[in-house]
C-alpha positions as YAML, in Angstrom:
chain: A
units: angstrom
residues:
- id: 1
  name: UNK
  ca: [4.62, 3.31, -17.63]
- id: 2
  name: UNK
  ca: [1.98, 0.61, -17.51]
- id: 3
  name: UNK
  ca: [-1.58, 1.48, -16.43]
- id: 4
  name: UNK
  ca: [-3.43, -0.67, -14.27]
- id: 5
  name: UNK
  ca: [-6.22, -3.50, -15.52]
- id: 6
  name: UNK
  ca: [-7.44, -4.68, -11.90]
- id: 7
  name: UNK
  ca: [-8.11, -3.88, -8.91]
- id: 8
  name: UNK
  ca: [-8.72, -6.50, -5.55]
- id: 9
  name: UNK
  ca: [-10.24, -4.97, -2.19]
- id: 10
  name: UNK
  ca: [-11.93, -6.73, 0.50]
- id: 11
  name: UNK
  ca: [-14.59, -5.41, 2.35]
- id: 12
  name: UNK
  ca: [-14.18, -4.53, 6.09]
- id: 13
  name: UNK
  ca: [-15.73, -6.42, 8.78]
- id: 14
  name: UNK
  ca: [-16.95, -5.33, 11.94]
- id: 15
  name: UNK
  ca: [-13.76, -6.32, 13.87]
- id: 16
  name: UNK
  ca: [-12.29, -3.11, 12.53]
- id: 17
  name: UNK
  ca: [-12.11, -1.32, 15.36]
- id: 18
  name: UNK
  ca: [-9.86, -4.70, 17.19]
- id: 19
  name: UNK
  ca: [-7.36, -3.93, 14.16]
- id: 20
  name: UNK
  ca: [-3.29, -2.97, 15.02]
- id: 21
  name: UNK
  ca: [-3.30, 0.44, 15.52]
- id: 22
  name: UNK
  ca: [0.13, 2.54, 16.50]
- id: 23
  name: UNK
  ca: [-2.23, 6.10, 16.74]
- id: 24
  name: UNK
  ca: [-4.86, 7.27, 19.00]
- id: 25
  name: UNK
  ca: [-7.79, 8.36, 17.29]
- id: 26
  name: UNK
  ca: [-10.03, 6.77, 18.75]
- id: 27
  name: UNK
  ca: [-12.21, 3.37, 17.60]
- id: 28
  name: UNK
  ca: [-13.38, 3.13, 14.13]
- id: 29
  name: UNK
  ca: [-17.13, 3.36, 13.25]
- id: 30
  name: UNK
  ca: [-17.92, 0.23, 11.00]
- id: 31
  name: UNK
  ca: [-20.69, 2.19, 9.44]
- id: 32
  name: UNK
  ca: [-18.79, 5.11, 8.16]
- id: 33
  name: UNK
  ca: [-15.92, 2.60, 7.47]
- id: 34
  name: UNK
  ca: [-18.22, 0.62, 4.62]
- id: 35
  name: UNK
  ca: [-19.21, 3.93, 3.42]
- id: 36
  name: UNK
  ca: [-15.67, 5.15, 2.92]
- id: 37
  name: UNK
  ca: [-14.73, 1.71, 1.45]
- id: 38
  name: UNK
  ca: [-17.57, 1.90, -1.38]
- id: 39
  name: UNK
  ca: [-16.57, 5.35, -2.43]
- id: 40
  name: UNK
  ca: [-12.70, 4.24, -2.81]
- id: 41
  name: UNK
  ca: [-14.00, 1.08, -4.97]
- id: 42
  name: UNK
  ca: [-15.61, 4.14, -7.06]
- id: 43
  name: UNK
  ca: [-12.36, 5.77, -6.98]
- id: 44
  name: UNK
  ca: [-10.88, 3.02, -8.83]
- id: 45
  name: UNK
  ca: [-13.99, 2.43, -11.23]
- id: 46
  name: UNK
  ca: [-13.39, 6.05, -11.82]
- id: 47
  name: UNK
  ca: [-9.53, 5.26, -13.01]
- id: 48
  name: UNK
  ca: [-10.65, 2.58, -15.29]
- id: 49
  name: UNK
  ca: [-10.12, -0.44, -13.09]
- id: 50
  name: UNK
  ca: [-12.28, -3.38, -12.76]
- id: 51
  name: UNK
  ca: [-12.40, -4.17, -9.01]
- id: 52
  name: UNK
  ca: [-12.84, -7.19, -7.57]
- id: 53
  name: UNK
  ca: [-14.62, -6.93, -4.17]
- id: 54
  name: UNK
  ca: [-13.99, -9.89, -1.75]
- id: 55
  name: UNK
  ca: [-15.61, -10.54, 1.67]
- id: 56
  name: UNK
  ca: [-15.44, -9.47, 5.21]
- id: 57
  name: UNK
  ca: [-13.30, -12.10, 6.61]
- id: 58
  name: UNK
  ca: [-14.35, -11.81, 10.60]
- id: 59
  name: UNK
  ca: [-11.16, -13.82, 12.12]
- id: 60
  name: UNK
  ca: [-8.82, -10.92, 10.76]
- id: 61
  name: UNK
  ca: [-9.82, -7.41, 11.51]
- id: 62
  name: UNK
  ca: [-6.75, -6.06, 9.37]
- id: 63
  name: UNK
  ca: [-8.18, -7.76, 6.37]
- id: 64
  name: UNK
  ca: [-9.36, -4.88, 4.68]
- id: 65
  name: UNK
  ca: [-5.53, -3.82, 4.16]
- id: 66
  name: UNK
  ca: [-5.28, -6.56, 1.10]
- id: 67
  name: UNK
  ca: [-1.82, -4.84, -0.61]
- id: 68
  name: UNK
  ca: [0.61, -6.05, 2.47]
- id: 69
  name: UNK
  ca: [-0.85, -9.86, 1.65]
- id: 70
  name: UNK
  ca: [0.51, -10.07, -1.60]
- id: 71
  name: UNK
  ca: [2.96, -8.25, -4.47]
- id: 72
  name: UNK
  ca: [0.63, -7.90, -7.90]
- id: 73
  name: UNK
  ca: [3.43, -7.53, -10.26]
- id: 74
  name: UNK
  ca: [3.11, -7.13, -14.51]
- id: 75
  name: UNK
  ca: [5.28, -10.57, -14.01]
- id: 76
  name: UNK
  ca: [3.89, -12.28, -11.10]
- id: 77
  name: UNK
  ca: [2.52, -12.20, -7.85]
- id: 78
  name: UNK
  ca: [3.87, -13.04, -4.44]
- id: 79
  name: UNK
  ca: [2.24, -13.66, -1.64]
- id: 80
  name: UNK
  ca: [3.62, -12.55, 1.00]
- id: 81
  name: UNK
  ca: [4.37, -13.79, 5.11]
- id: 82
  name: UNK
  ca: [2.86, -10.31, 7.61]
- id: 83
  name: UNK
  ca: [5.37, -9.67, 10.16]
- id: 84
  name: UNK
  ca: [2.64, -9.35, 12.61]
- id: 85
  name: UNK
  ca: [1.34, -12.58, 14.09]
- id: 86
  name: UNK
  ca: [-2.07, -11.32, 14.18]
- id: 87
  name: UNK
  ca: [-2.29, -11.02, 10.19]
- id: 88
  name: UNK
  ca: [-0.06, -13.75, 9.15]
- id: 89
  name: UNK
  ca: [-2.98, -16.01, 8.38]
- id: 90
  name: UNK
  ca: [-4.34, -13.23, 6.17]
- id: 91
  name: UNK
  ca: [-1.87, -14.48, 2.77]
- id: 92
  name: UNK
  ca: [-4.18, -17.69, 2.90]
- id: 93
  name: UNK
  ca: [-7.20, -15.46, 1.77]
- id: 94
  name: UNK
  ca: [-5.56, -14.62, -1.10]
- id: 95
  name: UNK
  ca: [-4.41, -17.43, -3.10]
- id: 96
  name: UNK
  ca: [-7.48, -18.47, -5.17]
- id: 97
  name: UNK
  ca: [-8.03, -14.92, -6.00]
- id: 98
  name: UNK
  ca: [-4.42, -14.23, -7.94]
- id: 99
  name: UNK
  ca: [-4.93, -17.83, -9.23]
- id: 100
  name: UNK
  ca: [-7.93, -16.03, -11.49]
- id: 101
  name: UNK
  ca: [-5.32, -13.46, -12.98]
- id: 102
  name: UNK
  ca: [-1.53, -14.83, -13.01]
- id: 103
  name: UNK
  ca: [0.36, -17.82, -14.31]
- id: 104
  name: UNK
  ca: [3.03, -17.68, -11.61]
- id: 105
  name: UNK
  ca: [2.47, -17.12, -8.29]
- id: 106
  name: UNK
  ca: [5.55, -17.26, -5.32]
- id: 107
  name: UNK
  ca: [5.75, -17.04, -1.63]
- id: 108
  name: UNK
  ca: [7.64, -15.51, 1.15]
- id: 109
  name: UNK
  ca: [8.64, -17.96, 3.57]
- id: 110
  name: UNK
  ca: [9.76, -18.17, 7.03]
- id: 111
  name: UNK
  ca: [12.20, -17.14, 8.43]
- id: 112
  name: UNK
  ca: [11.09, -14.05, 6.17]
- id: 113
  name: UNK
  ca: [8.80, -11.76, 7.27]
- id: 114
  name: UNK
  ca: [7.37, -9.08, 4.53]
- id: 115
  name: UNK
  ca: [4.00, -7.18, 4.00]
- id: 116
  name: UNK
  ca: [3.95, -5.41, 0.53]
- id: 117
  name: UNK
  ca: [3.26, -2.06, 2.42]
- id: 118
  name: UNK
  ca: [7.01, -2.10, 2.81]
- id: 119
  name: UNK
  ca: [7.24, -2.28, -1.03]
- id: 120
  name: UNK
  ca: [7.18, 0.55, -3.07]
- id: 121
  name: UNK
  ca: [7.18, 0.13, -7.04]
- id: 122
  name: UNK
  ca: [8.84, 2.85, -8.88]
- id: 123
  name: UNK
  ca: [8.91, 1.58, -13.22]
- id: 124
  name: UNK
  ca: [10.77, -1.85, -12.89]
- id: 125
  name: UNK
  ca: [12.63, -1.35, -9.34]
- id: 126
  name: UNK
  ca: [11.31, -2.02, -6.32]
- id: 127
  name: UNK
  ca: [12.14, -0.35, -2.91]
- id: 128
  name: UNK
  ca: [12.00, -2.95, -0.04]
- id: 129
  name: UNK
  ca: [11.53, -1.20, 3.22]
- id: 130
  name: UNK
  ca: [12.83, -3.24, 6.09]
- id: 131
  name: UNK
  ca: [10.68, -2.51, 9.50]
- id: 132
  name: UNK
  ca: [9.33, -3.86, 12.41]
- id: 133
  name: UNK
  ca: [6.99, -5.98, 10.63]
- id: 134
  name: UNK
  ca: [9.21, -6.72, 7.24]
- id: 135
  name: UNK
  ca: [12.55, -8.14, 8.66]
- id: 136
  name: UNK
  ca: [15.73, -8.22, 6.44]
- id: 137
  name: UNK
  ca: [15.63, -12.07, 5.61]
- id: 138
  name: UNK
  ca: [12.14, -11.18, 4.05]
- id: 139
  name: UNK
  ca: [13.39, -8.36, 2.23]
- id: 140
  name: UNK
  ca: [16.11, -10.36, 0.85]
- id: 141
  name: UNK
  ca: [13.99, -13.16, -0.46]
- id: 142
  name: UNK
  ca: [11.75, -11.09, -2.44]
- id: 143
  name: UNK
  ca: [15.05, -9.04, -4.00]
- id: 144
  name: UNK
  ca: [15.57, -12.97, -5.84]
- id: 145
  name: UNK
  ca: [12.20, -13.42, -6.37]
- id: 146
  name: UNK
  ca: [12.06, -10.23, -8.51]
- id: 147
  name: UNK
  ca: [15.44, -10.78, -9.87]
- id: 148
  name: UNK
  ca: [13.73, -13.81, -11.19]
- id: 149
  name: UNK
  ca: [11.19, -12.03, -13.27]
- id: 150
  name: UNK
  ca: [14.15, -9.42, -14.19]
- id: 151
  name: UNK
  ca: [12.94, -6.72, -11.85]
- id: 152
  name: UNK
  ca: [15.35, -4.88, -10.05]
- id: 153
  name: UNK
  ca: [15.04, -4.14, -6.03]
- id: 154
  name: UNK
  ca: [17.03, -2.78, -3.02]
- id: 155
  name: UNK
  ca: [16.59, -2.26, 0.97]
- id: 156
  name: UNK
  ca: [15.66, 0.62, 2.50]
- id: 157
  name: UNK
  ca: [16.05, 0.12, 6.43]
- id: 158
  name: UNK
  ca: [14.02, 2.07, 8.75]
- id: 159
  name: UNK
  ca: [13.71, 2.88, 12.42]
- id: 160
  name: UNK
  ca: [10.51, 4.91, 12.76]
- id: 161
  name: UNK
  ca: [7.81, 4.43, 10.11]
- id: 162
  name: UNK
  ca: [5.09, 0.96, 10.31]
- id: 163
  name: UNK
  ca: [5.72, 0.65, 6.38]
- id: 164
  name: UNK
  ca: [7.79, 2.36, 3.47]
- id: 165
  name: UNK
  ca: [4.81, 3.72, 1.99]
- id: 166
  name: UNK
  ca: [4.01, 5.27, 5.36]
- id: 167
  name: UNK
  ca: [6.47, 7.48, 4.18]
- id: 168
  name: UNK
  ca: [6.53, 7.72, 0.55]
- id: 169
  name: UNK
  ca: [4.95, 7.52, -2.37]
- id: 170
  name: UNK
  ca: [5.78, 7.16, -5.95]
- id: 171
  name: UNK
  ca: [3.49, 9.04, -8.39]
- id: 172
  name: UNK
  ca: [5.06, 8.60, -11.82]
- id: 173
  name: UNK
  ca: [6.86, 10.58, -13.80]
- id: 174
  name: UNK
  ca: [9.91, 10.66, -11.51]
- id: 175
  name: UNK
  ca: [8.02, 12.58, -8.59]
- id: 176
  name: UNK
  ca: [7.71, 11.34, -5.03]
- id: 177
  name: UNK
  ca: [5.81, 12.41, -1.89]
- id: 178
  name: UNK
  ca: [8.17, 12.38, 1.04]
- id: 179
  name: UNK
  ca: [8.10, 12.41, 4.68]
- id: 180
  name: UNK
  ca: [9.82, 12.35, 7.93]
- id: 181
  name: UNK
  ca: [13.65, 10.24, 7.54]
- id: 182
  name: UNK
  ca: [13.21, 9.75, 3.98]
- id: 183
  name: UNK
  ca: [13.25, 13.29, 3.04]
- id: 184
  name: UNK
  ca: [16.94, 13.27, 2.45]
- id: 185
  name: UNK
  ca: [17.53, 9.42, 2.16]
- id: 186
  name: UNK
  ca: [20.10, 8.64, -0.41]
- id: 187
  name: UNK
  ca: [17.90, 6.10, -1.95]
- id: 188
  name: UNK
  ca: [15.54, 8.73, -3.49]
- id: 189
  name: UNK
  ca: [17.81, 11.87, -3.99]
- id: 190
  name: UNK
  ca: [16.99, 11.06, -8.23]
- id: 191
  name: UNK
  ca: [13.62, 11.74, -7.67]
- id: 192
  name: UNK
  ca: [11.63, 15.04, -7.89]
- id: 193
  name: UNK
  ca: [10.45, 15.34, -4.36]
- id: 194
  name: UNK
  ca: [7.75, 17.14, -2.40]
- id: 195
  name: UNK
  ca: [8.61, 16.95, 1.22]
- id: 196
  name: UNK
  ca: [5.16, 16.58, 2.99]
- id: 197
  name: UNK
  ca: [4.74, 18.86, 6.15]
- id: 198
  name: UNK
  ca: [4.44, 17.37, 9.16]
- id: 199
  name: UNK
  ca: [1.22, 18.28, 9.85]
- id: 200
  name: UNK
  ca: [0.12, 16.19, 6.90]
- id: 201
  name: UNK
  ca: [1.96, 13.43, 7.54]
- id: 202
  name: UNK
  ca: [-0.47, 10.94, 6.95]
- id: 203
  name: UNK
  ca: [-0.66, 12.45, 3.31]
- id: 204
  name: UNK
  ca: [2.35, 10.84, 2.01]
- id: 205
  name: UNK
  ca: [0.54, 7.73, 1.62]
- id: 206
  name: UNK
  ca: [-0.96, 8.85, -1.52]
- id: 207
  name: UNK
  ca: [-1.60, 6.69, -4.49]
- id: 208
  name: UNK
  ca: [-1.36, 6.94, -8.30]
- id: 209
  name: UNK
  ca: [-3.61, 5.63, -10.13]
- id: 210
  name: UNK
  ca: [-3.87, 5.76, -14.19]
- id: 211
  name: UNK
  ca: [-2.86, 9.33, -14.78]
- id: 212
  name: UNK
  ca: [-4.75, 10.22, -11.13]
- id: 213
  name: UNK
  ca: [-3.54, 9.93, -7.17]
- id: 214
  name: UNK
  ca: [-5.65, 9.70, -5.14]
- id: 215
  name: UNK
  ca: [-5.14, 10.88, -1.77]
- id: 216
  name: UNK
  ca: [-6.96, 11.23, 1.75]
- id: 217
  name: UNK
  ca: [-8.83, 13.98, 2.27]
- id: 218
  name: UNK
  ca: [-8.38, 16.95, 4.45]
- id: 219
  name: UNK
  ca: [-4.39, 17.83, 3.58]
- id: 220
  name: UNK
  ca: [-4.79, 20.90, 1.43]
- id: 221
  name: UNK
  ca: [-0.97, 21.57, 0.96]
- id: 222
  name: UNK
  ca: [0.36, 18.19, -0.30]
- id: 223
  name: UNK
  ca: [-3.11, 17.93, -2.35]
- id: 224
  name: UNK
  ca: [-2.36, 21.41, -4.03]
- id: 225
  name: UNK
  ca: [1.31, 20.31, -4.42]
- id: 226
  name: UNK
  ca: [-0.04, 17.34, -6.36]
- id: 227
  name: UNK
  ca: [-2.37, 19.25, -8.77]
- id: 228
  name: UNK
  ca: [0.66, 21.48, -9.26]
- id: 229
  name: UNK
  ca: [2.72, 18.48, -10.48]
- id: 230
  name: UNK
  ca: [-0.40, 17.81, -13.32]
- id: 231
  name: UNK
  ca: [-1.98, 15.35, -11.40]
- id: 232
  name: UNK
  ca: [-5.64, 14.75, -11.28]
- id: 233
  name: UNK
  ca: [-6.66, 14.71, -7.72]
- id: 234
  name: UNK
  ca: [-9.62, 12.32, -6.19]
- id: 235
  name: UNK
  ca: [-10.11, 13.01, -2.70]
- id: 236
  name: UNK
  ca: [-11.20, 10.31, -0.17]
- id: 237
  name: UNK
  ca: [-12.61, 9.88, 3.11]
- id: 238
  name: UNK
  ca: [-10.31, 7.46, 5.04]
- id: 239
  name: UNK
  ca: [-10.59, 8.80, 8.57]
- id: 240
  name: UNK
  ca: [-11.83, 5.17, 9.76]
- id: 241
  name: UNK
  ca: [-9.03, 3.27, 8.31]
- id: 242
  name: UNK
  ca: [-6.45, 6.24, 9.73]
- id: 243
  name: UNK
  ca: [-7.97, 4.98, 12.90]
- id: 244
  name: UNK
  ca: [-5.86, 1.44, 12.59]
- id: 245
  name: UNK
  ca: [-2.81, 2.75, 10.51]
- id: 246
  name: UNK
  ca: [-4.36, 2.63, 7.21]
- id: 247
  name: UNK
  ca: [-3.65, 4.68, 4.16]
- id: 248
  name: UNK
  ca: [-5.14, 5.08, 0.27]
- id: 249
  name: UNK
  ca: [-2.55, 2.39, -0.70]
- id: 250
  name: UNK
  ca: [-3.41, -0.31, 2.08]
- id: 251
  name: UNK
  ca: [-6.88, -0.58, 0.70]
- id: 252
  name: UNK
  ca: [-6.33, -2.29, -2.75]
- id: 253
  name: UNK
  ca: [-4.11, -4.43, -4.78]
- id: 254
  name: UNK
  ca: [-3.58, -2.95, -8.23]
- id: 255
  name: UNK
  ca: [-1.74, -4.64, -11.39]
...
């Protein structure tokens, strides 16, 4: 188990509220949505990281959602092609930024499509989920990209979830948060897994960090089934970013 050196966010900008959005929960308030940004930067102060804050960027409302523009890998980082049209622009941000912390840096091309939200990392494997916005030929090129650095990686198809981590979460130490049709998918049957209610759906998108998850606030059973697994729990705020199908993952890339 490696622990995690860095940190890159970037701060939301006041086209947050024109971001995608699959829910109805009404229009995000900018206001709260900085506040909830600078205590999840804390967050990850608080887990050791050294965070490297970039700028509102006002031509992409998604922005803030950094992780599905590139992979940060202990190897390498790959930037990656958004399925959505809208965001696809988004993986030029990025480059200059990895330059400053890795050696080799690869891309997704079309006719691939992938955002990393689809990729889960769980030790040296990766799960590739393979969605409406991270189509198979995407999936496929970053399974040889990361057999290149001598990862290992396989598909997981879906038909209802926006991402993989939508859906799960891997916290170390062999335990995963669950939800919805990957409760009893083959893929993860090795795991230990807590199968988060339904209610608390948007709880599966949890994230470990060093030794701690932290997780949205609000979701007292999958929180409490956390601490019970000896996990440190940091509660956040992320009600704005839930507002444009956002989660405690989407917020940060961490290597």
């Amino acid at each position: 188990m490696s622990l995690f050196q860095h940190a890159i966010v970037r701060r939301p900008c006041p086209q947050l509220a024109e971001g995608l959005t699959s829910v109805d929960l009404g229009k995000p308030d900018i206001q709260i949505a900085l506040q909830q940004h600078r205590l999840y930067i804390a967050a990850l102060q608080i887990c050791g990281l050294e965070v490297d804050i970039l700028p509102e960027d006002f031509r992409f409302p998604d922005s803030v959602f950094v992780e599905d523009v590139a992979l940060c890998t202990s190897r390498c980082a790959i930037i990656t092609n958004p399925g959505a049209p809208s965001r696809n622009g988004e993986r030029n941000l990025i480059s200059s930024t990895l330059e400053k912390y890795f050696n080799d840096i690869e891309m997704i091309d079309f006719p691939g499509t992938l955002e990393a939200g689809d990729v889960m990392m769980a030790g040296e494997h990766f799960y590739i989920g393979v969605t409406g916005r991270t189509n198979e030929a995407g999936a496929k090129e970053l399974v040889k990209l990361l057999y290149k650095y001598d990862f290992s990686a396989s598909l997981v198809p879906l038909t209802s979830f926006l991402h993989l981590k939508t859906g799960v979460s891997y916290l170390e130490n062999n335990n995963l948060l669950v939800y919805g049709e990957l409760e009893d998918h083959p893929a993860f049957q090795k795991y230990n897994r807590f199968v988060v209610p339904k209610e608390e759906a948007y709880a599966a998108n949890s994230v470990w960090v060093n030794g701690k998850v932290l997780m949205p606030h609000g979701f007292p059973k999958t929180i409490q089934a956390v601490k019970e697994m000896g996990y440190p729990v940091i509660e956040l705020e992320l009600s704005e970013f839930q507002k444009v199908d956002g989660g405690a993952s989407c917020l940060s890339l961490r290597f």
